[in-house]
C-alpha positions as CSV (number, residue, x, y, z in Angstrom):
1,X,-1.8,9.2,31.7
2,X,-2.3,5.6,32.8
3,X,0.6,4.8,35.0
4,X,1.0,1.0,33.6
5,X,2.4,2.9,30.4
6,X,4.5,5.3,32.4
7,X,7.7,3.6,33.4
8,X,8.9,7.2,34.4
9,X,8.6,10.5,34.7
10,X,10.1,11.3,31.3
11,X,8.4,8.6,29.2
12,X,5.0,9.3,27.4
13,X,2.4,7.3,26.7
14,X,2.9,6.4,23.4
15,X,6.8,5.1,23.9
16,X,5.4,3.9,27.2
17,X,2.9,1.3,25.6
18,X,6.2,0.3,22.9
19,X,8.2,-0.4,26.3
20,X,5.4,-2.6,27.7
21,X,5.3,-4.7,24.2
22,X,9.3,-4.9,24.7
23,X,10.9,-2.6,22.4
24,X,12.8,0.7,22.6
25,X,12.0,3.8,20.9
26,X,15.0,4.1,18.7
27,X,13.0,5.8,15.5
28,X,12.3,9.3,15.9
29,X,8.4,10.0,16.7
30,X,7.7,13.1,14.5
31,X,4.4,12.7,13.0
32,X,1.1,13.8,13.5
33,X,-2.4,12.2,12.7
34,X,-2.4,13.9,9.2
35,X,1.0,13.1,8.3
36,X,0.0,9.5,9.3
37,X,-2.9,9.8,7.1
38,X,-0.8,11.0,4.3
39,X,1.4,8.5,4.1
40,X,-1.0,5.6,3.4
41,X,-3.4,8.6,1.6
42,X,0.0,8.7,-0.6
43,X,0.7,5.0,-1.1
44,X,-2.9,4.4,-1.9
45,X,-2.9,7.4,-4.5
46,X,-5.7,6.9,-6.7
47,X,-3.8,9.5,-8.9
48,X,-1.5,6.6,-9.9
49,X,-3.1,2.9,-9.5
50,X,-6.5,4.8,-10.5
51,X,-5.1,5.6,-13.9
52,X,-2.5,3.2,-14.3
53,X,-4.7,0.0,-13.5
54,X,-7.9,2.0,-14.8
55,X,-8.7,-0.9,-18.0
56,X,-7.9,-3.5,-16.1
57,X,-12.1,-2.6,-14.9
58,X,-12.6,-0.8,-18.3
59,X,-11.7,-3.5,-20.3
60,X,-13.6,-6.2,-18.5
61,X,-17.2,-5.3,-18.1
62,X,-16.7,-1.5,-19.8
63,X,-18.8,1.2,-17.6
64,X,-20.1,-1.0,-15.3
65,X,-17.0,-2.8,-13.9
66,X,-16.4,1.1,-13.3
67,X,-19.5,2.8,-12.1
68,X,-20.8,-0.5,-10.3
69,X,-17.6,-2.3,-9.7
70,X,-15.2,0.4,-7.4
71,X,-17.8,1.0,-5.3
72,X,-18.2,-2.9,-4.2
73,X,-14.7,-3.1,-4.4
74,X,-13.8,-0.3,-2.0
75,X,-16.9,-1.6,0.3
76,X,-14.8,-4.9,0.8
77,X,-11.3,-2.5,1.1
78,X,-13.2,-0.4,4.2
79,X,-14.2,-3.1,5.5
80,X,-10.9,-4.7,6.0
81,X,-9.2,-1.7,7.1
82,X,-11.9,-1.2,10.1
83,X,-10.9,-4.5,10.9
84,X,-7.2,-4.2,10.8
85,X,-7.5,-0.5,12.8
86,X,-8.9,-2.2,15.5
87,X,-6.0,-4.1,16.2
88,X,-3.6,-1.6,15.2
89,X,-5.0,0.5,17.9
90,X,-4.0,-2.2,20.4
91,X,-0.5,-3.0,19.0
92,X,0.6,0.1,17.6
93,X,4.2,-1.1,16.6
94,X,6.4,-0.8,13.4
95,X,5.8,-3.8,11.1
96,X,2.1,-4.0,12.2
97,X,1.2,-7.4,10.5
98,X,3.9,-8.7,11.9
99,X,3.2,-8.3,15.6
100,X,-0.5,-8.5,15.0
101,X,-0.2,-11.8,13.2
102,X,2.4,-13.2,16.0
103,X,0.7,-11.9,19.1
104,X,-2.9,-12.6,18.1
105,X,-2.1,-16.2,16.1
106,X,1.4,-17.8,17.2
107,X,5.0,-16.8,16.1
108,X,4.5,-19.4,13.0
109,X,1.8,-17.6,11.5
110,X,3.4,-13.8,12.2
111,X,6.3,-15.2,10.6
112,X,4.1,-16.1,7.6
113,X,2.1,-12.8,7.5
114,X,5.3,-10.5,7.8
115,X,7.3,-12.4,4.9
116,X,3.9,-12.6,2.6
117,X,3.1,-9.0,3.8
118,X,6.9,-7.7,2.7
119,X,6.9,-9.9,-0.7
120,X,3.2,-7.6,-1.1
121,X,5.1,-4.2,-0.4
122,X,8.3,-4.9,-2.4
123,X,5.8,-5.6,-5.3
124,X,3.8,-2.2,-4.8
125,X,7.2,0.0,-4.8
126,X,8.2,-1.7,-8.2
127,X,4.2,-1.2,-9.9
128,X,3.8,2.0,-8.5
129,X,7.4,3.1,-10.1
130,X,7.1,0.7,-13.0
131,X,3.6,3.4,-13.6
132,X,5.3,6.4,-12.8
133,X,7.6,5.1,-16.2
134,X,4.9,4.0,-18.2
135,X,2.4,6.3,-18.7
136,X,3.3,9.3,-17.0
137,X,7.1,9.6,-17.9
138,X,7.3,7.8,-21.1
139,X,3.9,8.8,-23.1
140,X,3.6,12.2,-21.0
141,X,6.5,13.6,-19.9
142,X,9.4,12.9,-22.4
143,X,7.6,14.4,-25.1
144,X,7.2,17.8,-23.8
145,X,11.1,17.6,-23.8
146,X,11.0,16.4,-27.6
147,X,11.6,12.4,-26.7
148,X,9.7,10.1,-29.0
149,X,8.8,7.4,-26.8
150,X,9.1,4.9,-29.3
151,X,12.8,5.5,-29.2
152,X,13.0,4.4,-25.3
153,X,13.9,0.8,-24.5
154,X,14.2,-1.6,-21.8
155,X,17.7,-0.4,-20.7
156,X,16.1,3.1,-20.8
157,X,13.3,2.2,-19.1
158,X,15.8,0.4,-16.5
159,X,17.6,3.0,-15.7
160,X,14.9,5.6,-15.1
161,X,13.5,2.9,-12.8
162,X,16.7,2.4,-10.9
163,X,17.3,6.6,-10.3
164,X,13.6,7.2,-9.4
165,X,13.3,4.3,-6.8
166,X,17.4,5.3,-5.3
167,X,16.4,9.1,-5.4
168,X,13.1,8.0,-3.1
169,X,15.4,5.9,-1.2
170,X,18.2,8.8,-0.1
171,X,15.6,10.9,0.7
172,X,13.5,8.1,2.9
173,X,17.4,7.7,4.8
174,X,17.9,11.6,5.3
175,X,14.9,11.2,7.8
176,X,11.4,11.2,8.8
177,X,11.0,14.9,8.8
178,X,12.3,15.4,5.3
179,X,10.0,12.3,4.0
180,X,6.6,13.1,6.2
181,X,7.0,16.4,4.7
182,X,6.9,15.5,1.4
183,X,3.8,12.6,2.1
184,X,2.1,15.8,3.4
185,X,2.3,17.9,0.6
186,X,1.2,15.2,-1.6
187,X,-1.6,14.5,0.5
188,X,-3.2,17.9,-0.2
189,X,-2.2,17.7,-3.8
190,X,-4.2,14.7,-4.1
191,X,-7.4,16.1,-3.2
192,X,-6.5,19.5,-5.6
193,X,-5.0,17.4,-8.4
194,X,-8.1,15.4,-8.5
195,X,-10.9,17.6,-8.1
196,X,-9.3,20.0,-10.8
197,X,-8.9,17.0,-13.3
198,X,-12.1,15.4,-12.5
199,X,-13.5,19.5,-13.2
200,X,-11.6,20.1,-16.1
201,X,-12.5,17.0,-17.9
202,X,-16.3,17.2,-17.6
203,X,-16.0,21.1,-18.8
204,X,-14.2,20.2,-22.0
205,X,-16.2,17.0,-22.6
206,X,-16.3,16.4,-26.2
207,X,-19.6,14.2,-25.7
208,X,-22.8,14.8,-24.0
209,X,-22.4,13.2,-19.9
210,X,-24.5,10.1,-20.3
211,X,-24.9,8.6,-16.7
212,X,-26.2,5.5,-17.8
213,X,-22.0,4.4,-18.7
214,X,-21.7,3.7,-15.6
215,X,-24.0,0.6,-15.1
216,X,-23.7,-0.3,-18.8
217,X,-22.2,-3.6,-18.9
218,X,-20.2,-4.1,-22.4
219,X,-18.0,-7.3,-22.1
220,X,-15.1,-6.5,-24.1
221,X,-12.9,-9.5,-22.4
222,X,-11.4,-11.8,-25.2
223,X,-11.2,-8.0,-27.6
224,X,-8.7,-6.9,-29.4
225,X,-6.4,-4.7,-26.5
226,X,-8.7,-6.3,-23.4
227,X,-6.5,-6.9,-20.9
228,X,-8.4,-10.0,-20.4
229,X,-9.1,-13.3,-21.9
230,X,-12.6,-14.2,-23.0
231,X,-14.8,-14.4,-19.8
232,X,-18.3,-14.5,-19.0
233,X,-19.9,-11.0,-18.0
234,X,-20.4,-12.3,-14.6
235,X,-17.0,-13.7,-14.4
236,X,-15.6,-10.4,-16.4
237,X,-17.1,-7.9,-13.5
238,X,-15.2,-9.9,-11.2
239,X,-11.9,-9.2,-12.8
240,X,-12.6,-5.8,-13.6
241,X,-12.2,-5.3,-9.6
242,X,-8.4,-5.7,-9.5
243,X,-8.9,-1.9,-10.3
244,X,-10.0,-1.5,-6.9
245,X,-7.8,-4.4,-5.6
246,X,-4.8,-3.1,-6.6
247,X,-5.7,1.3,-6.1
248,X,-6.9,0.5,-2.6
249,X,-4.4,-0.7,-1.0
250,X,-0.8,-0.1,0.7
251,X,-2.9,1.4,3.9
252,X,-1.2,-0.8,6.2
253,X,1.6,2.4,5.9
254,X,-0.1,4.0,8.8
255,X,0.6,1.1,10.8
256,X,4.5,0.8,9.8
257,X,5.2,4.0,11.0
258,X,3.1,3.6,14.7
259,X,6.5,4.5,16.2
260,X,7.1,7.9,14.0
261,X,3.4,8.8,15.3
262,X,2.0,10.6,18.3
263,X,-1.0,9.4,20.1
264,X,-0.1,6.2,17.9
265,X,-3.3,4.3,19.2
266,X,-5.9,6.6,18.0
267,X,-3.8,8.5,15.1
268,X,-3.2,5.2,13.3
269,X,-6.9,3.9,12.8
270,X,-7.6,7.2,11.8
271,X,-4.8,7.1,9.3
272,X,-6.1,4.1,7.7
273,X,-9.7,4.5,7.7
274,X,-9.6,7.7,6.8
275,X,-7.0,6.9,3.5
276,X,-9.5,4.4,2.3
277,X,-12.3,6.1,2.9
278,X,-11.0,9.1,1.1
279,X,-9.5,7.3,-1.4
280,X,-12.7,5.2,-2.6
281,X,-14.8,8.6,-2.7
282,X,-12.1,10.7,-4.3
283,X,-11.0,7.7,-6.8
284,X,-14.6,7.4,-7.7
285,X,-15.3,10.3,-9.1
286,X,-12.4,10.4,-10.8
287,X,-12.5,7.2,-12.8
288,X,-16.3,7.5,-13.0
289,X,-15.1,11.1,-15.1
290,X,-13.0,8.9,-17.5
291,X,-15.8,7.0,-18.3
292,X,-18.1,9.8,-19.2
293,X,-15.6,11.8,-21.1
294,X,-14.7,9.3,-23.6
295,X,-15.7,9.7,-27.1
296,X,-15.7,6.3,-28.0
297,X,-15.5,3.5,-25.5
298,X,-14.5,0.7,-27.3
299,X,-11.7,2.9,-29.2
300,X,-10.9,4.0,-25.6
301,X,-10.7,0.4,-24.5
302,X,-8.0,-0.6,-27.5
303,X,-6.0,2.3,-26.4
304,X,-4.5,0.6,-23.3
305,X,-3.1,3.2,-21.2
306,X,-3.0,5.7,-24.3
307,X,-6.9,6.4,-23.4
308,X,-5.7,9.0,-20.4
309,X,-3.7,11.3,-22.8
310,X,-6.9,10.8,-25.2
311,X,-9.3,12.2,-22.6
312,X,-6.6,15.2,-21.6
313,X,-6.5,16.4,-25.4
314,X,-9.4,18.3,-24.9
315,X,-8.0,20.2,-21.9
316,X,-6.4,23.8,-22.3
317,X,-2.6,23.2,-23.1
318,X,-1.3,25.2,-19.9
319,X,-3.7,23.4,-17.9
320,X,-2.9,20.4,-19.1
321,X,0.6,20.3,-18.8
322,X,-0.1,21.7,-15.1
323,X,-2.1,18.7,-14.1
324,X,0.6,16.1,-16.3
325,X,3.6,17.5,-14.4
326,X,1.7,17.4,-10.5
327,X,0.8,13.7,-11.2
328,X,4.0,12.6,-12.2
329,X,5.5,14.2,-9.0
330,X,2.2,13.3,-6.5
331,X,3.2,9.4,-8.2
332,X,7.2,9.7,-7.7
333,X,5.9,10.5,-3.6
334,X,3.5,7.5,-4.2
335,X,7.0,5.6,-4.4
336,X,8.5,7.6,-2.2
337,X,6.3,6.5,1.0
338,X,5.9,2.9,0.0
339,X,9.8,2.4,0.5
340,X,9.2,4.3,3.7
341,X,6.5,1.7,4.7
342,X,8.7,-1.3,3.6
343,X,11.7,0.0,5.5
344,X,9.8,0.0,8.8
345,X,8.4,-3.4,7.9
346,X,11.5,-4.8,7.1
347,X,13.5,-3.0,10.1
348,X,10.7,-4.1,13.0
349,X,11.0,-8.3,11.9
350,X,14.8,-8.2,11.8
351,X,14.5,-6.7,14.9
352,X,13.6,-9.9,16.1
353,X,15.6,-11.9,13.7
354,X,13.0,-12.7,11.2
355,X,15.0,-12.1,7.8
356,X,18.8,-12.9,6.9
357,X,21.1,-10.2,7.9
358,X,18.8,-9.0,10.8
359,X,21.7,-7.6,12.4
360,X,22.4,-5.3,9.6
361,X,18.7,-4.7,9.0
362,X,17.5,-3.5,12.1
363,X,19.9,-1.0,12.5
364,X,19.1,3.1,12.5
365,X,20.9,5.8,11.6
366,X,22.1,7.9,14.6
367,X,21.9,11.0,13.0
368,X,18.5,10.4,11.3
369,X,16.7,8.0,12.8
370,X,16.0,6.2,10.0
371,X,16.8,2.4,9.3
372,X,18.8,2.7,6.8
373,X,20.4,-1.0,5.5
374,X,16.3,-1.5,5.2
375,X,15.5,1.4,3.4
376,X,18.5,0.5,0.8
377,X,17.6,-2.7,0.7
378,X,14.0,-2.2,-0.4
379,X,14.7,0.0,-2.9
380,X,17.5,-2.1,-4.2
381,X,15.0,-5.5,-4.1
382,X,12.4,-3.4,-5.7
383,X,14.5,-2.8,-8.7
384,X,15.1,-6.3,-9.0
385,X,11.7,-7.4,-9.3
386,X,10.9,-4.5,-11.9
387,X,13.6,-6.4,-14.4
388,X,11.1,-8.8,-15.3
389,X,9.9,-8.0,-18.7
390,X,6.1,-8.0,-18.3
391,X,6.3,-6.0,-14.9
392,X,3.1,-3.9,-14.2
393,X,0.7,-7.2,-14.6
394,X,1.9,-9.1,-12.8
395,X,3.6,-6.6,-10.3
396,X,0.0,-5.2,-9.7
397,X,-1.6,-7.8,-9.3
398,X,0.7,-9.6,-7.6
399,X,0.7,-6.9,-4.8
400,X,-3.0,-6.9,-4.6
401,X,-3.3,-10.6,-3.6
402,X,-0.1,-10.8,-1.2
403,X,-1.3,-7.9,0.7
404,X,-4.4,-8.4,0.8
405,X,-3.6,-12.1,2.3
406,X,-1.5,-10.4,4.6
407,X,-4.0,-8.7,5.8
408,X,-6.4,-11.4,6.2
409,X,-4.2,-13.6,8.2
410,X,-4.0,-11.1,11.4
411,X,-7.7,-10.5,11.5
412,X,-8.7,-14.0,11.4
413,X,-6.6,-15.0,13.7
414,X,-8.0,-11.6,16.0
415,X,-11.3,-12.9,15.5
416,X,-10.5,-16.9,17.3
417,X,-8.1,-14.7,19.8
418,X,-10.9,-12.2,20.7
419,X,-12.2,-12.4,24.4
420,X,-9.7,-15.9,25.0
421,X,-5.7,-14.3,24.6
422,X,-6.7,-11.1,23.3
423,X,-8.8,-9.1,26.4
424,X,-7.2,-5.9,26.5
425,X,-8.0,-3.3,23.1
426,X,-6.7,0.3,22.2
427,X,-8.7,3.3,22.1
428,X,-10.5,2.3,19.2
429,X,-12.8,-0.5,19.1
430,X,-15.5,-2.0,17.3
431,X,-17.5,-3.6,20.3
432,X,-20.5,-6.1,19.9
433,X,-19.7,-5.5,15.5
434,X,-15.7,-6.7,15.9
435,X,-16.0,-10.4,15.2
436,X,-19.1,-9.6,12.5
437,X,-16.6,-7.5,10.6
438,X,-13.8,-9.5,10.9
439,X,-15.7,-12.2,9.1
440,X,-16.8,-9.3,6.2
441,X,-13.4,-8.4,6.1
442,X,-12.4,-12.1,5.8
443,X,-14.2,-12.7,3.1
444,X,-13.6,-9.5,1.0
445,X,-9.8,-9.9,1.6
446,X,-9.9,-13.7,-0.1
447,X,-12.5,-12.5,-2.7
448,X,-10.1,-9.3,-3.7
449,X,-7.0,-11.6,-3.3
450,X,-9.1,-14.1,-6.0
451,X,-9.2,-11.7,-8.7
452,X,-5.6,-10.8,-8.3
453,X,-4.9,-14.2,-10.0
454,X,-7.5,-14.8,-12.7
455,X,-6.2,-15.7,-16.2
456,X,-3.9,-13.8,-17.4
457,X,-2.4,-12.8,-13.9
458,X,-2.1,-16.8,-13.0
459,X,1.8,-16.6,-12.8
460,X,0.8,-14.7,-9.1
461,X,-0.9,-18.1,-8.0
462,X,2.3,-20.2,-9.5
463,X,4.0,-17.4,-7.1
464,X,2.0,-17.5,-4.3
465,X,1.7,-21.4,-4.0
466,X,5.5,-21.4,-4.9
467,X,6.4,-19.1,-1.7
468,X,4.3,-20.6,0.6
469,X,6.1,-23.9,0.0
470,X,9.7,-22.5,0.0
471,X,8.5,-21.0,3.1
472,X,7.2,-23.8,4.9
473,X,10.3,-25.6,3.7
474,X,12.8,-22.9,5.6
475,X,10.7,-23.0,8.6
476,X,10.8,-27.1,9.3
477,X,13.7,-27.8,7.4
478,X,16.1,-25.1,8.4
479,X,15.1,-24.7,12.1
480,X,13.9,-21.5,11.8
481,X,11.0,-22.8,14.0
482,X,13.7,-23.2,16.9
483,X,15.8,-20.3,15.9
484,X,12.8,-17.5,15.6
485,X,11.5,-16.1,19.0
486,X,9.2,-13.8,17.6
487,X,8.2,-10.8,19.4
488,X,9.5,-10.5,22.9
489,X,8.0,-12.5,25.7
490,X,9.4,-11.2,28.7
491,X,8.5,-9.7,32.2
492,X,7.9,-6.1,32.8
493,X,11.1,-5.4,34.7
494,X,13.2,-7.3,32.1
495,X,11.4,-5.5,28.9
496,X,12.1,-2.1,30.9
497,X,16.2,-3.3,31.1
498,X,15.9,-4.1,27.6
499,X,14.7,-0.9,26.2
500,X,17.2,0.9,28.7
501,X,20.2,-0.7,27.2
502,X,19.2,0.7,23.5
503,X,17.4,4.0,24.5
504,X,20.3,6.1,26.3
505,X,21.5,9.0,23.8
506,X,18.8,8.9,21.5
507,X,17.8,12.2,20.7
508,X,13.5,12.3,20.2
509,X,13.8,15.5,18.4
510,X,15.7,14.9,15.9
C-alpha cells in the first residue's frame, strides 16, 4: 500500500486517498465492483428508457433511427464514459462531477456542473418513475387486477407516483446493504429479463424476420402519433437518438457511490464502462427485436407506447405475464438506485456548502450510514417535478441534455488541466489517447445534449438557458462566489485533523 495514502495503521487505501482529498469516511464502504456496476447497470436499464423512450427513434426515421441510430448513439455514450472513468479513477469521491468539475476547472465551474448535474438526476428519478406508471403499471399491470386504465386519472396517477418514489426512498435510508442488494439482483435480472424477451419475441414472431428494418429509413415525423414534428430525414435520424440519449445514461451512479466502494479507483471505471458498454449491446438487441417483430410498422408507430403490449400479444400468457411483472419490478429498482445516486450527489456538495440547508443535507444516519435529509429530499423534489402535466417529454429529455452537459463540463475542463494542474492519475488511464477522447467525448456530449432539445422538447432549452441565468445571478449577486469554498484546500496535517474530528465512532461494518 502506498504509504502517502496510509495515515495509519488502521486506515486502507481507499479511505486513505478520501483523507488526502480532505474528507472523512462517514458512509459506510460496502460494495464491491459488481454492486458498483449494478447500480449505474440499474439506472441505465435499458428494460425501462429502452421501451419507454423506444418511438421517440421509431417514430423519427422508423428502422433506421433504430438499427442505425443506437449504435452511433451509444458510440458517443462510450465514449464519454471512458472519458469521465479516467478522472473518476483519480478523484474517486461522492458527487463525482462535483469534485471533478471544481478540482480540474475552478470552484465556479464545479459549482455549475454539480447544480446542472443534480437538476439532470432529479429529472431522471421523476421519467424513470413517471415510465414505471405509464406503460408498465397503468396499460400492463392494472389490468391483470381488472383496472381499466382509462378509469385512472391524474390524482391516481399522482399518488402511485408519490408511494413508488417514498417506498424507494425508505428503503435507500435503511442503508446501503439493503439497497446494493437490491441493485444486485436487478443487475442479473437485466441480463435474464432481456435475453428471454428478446428470445421469446423472435420465436412467436407473427411476421417473417426481415433484417433490412433496420437500415430502412421511413420518415414518419410530422404523422399522425409521431412524436415529432415534420423534419427532414436527415434532421429526423438526429432526433430519433434521444432514444439513446436518454436509455444511456445515469452512469455517473458508479461515481456517487466511490465512498460505498472498495478499491474505489479501479472498481468505479469499471462500473461505468462496463454499464454502458453492456447496456448499448444488451439494449441493442432488444430494441432491434421490436423492430423485427412488428406486424405493421406504421400501425406500430400510431400506437405510442401501446406498440410494446402489441408485440407481447403473441407471447404465451404465463410467459408473458412472467416477463410483465419482472420489468415492472427491475424498473421500480431503476428508481430505486437513481435516488440512491442523487442522495450521494446531493449529500457530497452540501458537504461543502453548495446547496441551501447544507447543514441538514450533509448529514448521515448513525445507524445506517445513509444521508438521509438528501435521500428524502430527492425523492420529495422528484415528486414535484413529476406534477407537471406533460412529464415524460420533457422529463426525458430534459435529463438527457442536463446530464449529458454535466458531464461535458468536467472533461473539458480535464482536457486544458491535463499535464499543467492535473499531473497525478488513478489506476486507470487513457495515456497518449486521453486528450483525443476527451475531445470525442466533447463533442458527442453537445451533439447528444442537442437532440434533447429539438422541437417539440424546446421547453428544455427555455429551461436550460433559464437556469443558467438564475444561476449566474445567485452566484454574483448573492455572494455565493465569496461564501462557497468548494472542495477543501488545506495541508496534509490539517485535512488529517479534519477527518479525525468526524471519523471517531463510525462503525465501517455496518
Amino acid at each position: 500500500m502506498d504509504p502517502k495514502l496510509q495515515l495509519d495503521p488502521h486506515t486502507d487505501a481507499d479511505v486513505g486517498l478520501l483523507h488526502k482529498m480532505g474528507y472523512a469516511q462517514e458512509l459506510s464502504r460496502r460494495m464491491n465492483g459488481f454492486s458498483n456496476f449494478a447500480i449505474s447497470f440499474s439506472v441505465i436499464c435499458i428494460l425501462s428508457g429502452g421501451i419507454t423512450a423506444f418511438q421517440l427513434a421509431f417514430s423519427a426515421a422508423g428502422g433506421a433511427s433504430v438499427g442505425l441510430g443506437w449504435p452511433l448513439g451509444a458510440m458517443f455514450a462510450l465514449i464519454v464514459a471512458i472519458s469521465m472513468s479516467q478522472i473518476a479513477s483519480s478523484f474517486p469521491t461522492a458527487g463525482g462531477l462535483y469534485h471533478w468539475g471544481s478540482i480540474l476547472g475552478g470552484k465556479r465551474w464545479g459549482w455549475l456542473c454539480a447544480w446542472i448535474n443534480l437538476i439532470g438526476l432529479i429529472f431522471v428519478i421523476a421519467a424513470i418513475n413517471f415510465g414505471t406508471y405509464d406503460p408498465f403499471f397503468k396499460t400492463i399491470i392494472a389490468p391483470m387486477f381488472g383496472v381499466d386504465p382509462g378509469t385512472l386519472n391524474w390524482w391516481h396517477q399522482t399518488a402511485f407516483l408519490s408511494l413508488l418514489t417514498l417506498s424507494q426512498a425508505f428503503l435507500n435510508a435503511r442503508g446501503i446493504r439493503i439497497a446494493s442488494k437490491i441493485t444486485d439482483l436487478s443487475g442479473y435480472l437485466i441480463f435474464v429479463v432481456t435475453i428471454v424477451l428478446v428470445a421469446s419475441l423472435l420465436i412467436y414472431s407473427p411476421v417473417p424476420i426481415d433484417l433490412h428494418r433496420l437500415t430502412t429509413f421511413t420518415n414518419f415525423t410530422g404523422s399522425e402519433g409521431s412524436a415529432w414534428p415534420h423534419q427532414a430525414t436527415p434532421f429526423a435520424f438526429m432526433s430519433g437518438l434521444l432514444l439513446v440519449t436518454y436509455t444511456i445514461t445515469g452512469f455517473d451512479a458508479s461515481a456517487h457511490t466511490s465512498e460505498e466502494t472498495h478499491d474505489a479507483a479501479r472498481n468505479v471505471p469499471r462500473g461505468i464502462i462496463g454499464s454502458v458498454f453492456w447496456s448499448a449491446v444488451f439494449g441493442y438487441l432488444m430494441v432491434c427485436a421490436f423492430v423485427l417483430v412488428m406486424p405493421d410498422l406504421t400501425a406500430a408507430m400510431k400506437q405510442g407506447t401501446g406498440f410494446f403490449q402489441a408485440i407481447l400479444a403473441p407471447i404465451p400468457k404465463t410467459l408473458r405475464v412472467v416477463l410483465e411483472l419482472l420489468m415492472f419490478f427491475i424498473n421500480y429498482v431503476c428508481g430505486l438506485a437513481a435516488i440512491m445516486s442523487t442522495s450521494r450527489m446531493v449529500y457530497a456538495f452540501a458537504r461543502d456548502g453548495g446547496l441551501p440547508g447544507s447543514r441538514l443535507l450533509r448529514k448521515v444516519n448513525p445507524a445506517h450510514k445513509t444521508p438521509g435529509p438528501a435521500i428524502w429530499t430527492c425523492a420529495m423534489l422528484a415528486i414535484l417535478v413529476t406534477l407537471y402535466g406533460d412529464a415524460f417529454s420533457v422529463l426525458s429529455a430534459g435529463s438527457a441534455v442536463f446530464l449529458y452537459i454535466s458531464y461535458a463540463m468536467p472533461v473539458g475542463s480535464g482536457m486544458l488541466a491535463e499535464g499543467r494542474t492535473w499531473t497525478e492519475k488513478g489506476p486507470f488511464q487513457l495515456g497518449v489517447w486521453s486528450k483525443p477522447c476527451a475531445l470525442l467525448a466533447l463533442i458527442g456530449a453537445l451533439v447528444l445534449a442537442y437532440v434533447g432539445i429539438q422541437p417539440p422538447n424546446e421547453k428544455v432549452l427555455y429551461v436550460l438557458v433559464g437556469f443558467l441565468v438564475a444561476l449566474l445571478i445567485i452566484w454574483y449577486g448573492f455572494g455565493v462566489r465569496n461564501s462557497f469554498k468548494g472542495p477543501p484546500v488545506l495541508d496534509t496535517n490539517e485535512k488529517s485533523r479534519r477527518t479525525r474530528e468526524i471519523e471517531p465512532g463510525i462503525d465501517q461494518s455496518a
